[in-house]
C-alpha positions as CSV (number, residue, x, y, z in Angstrom):
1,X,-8.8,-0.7,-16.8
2,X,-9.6,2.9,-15.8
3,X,-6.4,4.7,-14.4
4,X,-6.5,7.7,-12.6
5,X,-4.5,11.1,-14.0
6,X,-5.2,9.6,-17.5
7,X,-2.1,7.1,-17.1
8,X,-3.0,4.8,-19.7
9,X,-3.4,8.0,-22.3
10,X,0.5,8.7,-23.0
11,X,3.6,6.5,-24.2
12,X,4.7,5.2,-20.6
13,X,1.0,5.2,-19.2
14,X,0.2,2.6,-22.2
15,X,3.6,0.1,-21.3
16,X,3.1,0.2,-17.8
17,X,-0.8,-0.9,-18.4
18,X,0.3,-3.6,-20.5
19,X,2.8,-4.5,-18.1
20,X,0.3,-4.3,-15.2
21,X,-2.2,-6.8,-16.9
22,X,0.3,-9.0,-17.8
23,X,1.8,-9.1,-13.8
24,X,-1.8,-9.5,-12.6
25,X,-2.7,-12.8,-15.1
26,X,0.7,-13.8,-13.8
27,X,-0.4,-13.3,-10.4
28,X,3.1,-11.3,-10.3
29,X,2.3,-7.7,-9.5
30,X,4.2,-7.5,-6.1
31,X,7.5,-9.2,-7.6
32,X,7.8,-7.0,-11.0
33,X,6.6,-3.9,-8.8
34,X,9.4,-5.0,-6.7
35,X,12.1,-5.1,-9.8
36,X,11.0,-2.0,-11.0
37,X,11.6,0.0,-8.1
38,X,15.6,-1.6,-7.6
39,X,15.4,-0.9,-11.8
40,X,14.5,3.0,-10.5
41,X,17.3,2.7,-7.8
42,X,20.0,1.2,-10.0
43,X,19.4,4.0,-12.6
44,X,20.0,6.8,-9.7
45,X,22.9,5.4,-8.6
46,X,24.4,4.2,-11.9
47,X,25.1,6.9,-14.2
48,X,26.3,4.8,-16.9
49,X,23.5,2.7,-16.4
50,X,21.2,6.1,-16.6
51,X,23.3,6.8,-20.1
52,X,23.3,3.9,-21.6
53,X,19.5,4.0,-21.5
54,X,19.2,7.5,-22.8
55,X,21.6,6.5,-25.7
56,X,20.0,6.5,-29.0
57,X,23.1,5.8,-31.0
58,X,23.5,2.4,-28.8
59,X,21.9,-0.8,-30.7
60,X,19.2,-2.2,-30.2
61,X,21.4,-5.5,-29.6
62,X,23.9,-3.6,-27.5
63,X,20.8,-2.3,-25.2
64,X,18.9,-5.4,-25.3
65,X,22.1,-7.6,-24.5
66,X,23.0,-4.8,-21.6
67,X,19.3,-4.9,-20.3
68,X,19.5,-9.5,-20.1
69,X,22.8,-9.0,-18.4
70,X,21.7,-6.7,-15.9
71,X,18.4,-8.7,-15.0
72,X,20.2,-11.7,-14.7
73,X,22.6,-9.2,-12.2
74,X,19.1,-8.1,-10.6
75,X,17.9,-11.2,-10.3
76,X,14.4,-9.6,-12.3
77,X,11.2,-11.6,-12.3
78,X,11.2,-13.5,-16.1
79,X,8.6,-10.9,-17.1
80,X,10.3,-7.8,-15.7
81,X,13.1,-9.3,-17.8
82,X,11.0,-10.1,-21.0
83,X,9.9,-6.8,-20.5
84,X,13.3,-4.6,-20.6
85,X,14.2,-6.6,-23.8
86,X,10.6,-5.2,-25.5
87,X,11.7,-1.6,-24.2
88,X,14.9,-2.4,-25.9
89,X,13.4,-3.2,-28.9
90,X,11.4,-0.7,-29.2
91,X,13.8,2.0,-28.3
92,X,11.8,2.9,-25.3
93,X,14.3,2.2,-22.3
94,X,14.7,6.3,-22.2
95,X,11.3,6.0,-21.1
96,X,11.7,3.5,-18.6
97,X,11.6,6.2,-15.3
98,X,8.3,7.3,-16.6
99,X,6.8,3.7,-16.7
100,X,8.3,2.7,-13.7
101,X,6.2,5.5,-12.0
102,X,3.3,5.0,-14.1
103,X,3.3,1.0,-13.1
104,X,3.0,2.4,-9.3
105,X,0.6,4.6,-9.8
106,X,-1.5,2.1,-11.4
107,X,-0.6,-1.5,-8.6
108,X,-1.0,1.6,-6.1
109,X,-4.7,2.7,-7.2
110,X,-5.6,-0.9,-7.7
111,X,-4.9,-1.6,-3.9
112,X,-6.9,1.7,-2.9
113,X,-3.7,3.3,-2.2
114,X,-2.1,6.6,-3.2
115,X,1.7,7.6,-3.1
116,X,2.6,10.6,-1.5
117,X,6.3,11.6,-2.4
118,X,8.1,13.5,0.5
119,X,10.8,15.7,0.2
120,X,13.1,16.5,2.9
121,X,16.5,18.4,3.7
122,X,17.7,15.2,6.2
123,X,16.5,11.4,5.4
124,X,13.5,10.9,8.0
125,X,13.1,8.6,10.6
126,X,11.1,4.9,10.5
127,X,8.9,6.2,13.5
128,X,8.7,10.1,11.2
129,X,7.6,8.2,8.0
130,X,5.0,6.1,10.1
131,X,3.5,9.5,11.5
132,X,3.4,11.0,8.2
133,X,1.8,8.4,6.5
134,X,-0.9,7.9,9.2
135,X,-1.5,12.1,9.1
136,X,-1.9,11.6,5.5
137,X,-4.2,8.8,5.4
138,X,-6.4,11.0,8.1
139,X,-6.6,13.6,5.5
140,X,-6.9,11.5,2.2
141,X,-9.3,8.7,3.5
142,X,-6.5,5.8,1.9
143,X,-4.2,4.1,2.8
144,X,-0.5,6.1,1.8
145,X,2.7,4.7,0.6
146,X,5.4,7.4,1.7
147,X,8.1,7.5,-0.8
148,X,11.0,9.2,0.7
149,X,13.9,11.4,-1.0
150,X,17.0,13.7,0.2
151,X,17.4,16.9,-1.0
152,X,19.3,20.0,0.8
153,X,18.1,22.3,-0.9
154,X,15.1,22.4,0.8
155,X,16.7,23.4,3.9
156,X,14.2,22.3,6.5
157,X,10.4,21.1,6.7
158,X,9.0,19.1,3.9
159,X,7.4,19.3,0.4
160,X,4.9,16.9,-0.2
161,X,3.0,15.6,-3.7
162,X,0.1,13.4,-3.7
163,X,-1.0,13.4,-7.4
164,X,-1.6,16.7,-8.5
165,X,-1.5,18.5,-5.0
166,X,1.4,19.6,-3.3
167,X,2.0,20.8,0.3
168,X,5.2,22.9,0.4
169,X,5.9,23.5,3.8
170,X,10.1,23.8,3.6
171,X,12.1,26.5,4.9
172,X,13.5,27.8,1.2
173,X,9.9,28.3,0.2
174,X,9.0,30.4,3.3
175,X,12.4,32.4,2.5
176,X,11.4,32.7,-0.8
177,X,8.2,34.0,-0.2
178,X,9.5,36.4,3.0
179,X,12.0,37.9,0.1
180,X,9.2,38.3,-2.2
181,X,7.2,39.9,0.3
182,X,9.7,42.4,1.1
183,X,10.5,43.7,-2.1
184,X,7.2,45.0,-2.3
């Protein structure tokens, strides 16, 4: 499977590849894509949850027995599941962010699709995100999943990352850059 970015090359890249193949024999992609983004969500929200996972001096039981308990609570597809208890294992749930975005990257360049992260001061509108997507599809030539996230210090406008490439076009940059300009 050739990945994009050189995915498959590091730690995460090389779990979520082995993941991916497994989903896709499984004919399970969608579902553990699915439980991997409410896995992403719960470890925002949670920061015990977020903790826990970062723990080393936790056992391997005590993370394993924490990660069956909260994909029974998840309701996680049997090889999402399967899978936490090998990161367990392994002591690689610290990781588990990383793979989580590696695993997208990877379902999202198998459907021909890239992911455009957007950053903005206010959360956007339905009708906003369905703009921006169809803007950046004009200038990519894919198809764009938008993925959305808060954050106030930006101020106003939006800063935008499609792989490697970023499109900064928020208020704090331009005030950063008028401050820079002015010093000399």
């Amino acid at each position: 499977m050739e990945n994009s970015g050189g995915i498959s090359a590091s730690l995460q890249g090389r779990y979520a590849s082995a993941l991916y193949e497994l989903a896709a024999e499984q004919k399970a992609v969608s579902a553990v894509e699915s439980d991997l983004a409410n896995l992403r969500q719960a470890i925002l929200v949670s920061p015990e949850l977020a903790a826990l996972i970062r723990n080393p001096r936790v056992s391997r039981q005590t993370t394993a027995d924490a990660m069956a308990a909260l994909g029974k609570a998840l309701k996680l597809n049997a090889l999402t599941a399967k899978f936490l208890g090998v990161l367990a294992e392994n002591r690689r749930l610290a990781k588990l962010p990383e793979i989580v975005g590696a695993f997208a990257s990877i379902a999202a360049a198998t459907r021909g699709e890239v992911t455009a992260e957007v950053t903005s001061a206010h959360p956007l509108s339905a009708d906003q995100l369905t703009a921006l997507a169809a803007k950046l599809k004009a200038s990519e030539g894919k198809d764009v999943k938008v993925t959305a996230t808060v954050d106030p210090e930006v101020l106003g406008g939006l800063v935008v990352r499609i792989g490697s490439k970023q499109i900064d076009s928020s208020i704090r940059t331009r005030l950063n850059t008028l401050a820079n300009a002015m010093k000399g």
